[in-house]
C-alpha positions in Angstrom: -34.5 -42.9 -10.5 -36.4 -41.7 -7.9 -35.3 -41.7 -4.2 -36.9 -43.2 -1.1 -39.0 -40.7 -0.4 -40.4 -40.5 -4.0 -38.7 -37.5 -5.3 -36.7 -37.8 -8.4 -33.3 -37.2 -7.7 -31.6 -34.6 -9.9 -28.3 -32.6 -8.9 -29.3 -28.7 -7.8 -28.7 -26.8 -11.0 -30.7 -29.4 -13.5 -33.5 -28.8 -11.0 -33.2 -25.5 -11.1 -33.2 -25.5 -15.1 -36.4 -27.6 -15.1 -38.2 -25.3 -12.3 -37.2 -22.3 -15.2 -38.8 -24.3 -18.1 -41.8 -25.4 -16.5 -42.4 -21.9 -15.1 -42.0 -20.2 -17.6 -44.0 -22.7 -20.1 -46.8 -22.5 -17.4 -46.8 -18.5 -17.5 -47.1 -18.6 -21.6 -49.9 -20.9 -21.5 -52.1 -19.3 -19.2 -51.5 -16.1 -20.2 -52.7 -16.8 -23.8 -49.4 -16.4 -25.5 -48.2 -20.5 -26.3 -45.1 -22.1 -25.8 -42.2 -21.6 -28.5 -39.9 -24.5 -28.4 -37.3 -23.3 -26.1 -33.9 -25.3 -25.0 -31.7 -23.6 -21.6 -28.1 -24.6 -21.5 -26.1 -23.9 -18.9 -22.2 -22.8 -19.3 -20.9 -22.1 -16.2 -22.8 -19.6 -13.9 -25.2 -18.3 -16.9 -27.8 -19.6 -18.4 -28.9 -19.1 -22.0 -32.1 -19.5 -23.3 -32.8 -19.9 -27.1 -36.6 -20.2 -28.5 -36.8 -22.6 -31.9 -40.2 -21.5 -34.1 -40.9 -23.6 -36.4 -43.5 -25.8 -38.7 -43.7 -27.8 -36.5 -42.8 -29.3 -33.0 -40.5 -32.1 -34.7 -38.3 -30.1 -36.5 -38.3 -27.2 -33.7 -36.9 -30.1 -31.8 -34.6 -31.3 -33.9 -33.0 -27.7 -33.9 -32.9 -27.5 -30.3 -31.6 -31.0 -29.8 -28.1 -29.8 -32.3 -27.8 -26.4 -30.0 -27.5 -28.7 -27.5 -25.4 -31.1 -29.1 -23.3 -28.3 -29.9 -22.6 -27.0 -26.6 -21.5 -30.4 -25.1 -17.7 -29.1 -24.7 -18.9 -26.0 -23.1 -22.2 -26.6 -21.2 -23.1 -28.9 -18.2 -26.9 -29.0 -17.9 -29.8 -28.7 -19.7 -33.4 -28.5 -20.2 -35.5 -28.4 -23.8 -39.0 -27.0 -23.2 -41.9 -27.5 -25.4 -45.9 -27.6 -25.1 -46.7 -31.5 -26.2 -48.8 -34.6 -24.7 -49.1 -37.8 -23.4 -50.9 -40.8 -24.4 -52.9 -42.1 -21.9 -56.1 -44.7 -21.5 -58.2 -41.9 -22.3 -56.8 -40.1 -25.3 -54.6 -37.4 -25.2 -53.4 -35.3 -22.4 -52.3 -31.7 -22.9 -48.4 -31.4 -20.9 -45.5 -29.5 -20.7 -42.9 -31.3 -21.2 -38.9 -31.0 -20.1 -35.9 -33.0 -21.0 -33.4 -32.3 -19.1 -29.6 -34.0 -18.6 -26.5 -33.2 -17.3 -22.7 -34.3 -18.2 -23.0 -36.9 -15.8 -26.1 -38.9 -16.9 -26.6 -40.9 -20.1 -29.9 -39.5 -20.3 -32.2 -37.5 -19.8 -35.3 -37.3 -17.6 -38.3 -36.4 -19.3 -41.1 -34.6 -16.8 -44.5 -33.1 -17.5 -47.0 -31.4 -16.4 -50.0 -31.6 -17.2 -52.9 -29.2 -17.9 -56.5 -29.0 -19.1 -58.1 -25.8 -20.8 -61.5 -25.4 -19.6 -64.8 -24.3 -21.7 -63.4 -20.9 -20.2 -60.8 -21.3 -22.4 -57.9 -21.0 -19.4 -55.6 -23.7 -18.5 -55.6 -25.5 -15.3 -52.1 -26.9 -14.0 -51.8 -30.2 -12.0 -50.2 -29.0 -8.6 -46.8 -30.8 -9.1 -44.7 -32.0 -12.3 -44.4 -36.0 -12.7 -41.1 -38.3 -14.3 -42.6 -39.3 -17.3 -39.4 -41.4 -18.4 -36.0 -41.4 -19.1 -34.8 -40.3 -22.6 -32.5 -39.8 -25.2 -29.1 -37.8 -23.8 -28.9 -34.8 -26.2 -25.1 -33.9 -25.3 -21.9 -35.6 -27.6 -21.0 -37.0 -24.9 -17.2 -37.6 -26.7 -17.1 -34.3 -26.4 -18.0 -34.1 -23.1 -15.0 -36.4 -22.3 -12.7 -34.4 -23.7 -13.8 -31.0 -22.2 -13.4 -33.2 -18.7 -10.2 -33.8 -19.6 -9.4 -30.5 -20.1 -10.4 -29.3 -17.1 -9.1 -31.9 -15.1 -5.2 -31.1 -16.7 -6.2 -27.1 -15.7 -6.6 -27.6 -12.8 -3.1 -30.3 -12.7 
């Protein structure tokens, strides 16, 4: 999905979500601290933020993905946050990674960025994220018909 000009195209608040998670990501990483799991959901003007410890990052996820779920008839964007990878040509790259959707997509957009901890031990960032893909949309979106509905007969 991305425009002419090369920039993926993304409505103002889901970019906004995804500037939070990837700043906020970056700020735990280089500070030493690491990345907890961590979903934003947007309700209106606020935004709430809920961290998922875990095991591991599969079933952190899996939480994260049913507080999202279970905001479809409330929430309209976005964004869950953890500190993953990508396969690449030459093994494994360290990334952050965002999904992020909104009620109007059917997925989500998955973007990364990337990092590399030096022999210093610090992380260095990439200078911009990338779209790494589209993925799975994490809101019901029956219920997100229905909460349309609602607020289209509201404001009848």
């Amino acid at each position: 999905m991305a425009g002419e000009s090369g920039t993926l195209e993304m409505s103002e608040t889901l970019a906004k979500v995804v500037a939070y998670c990837l700043g906020e990501a970056r700020m735990k990483i280089e500070d030493g601290s690491g990345v907890v799991p961590f979903s934003v959901i947007v309700k209106g003007d606020d935004m709430y933020i809920e961290e998922f410890p875990g095991e591991d990052v599969v079933a952190s996820r899996r939480k994260a993905e049913d507080a999202i779920r279970a905001a479809s008839d409330v929430a309209t964007d976005y964004g869950l946050c953890y500190d993953g990878f990508l396969n690449s040509n030459q093994g494994q790259i360290d990334a952050v990674l965002v999904e992020a959707g909104n009620r109007d997509m059917d997925h989500s957009l998955v973007i990364g960025l990337i990092y590399e901890v030096g022999e210093d031990g610090k992380a260095k960032f990439v200078n911009q994220p990338a779209f790494i893909q589209n993925g799975a949309q994490f809101f019901d979106m029956e219920q997100v018909k229905k909460a349309k509905e609602r607020e289209a007969a509201s404001q009848e």
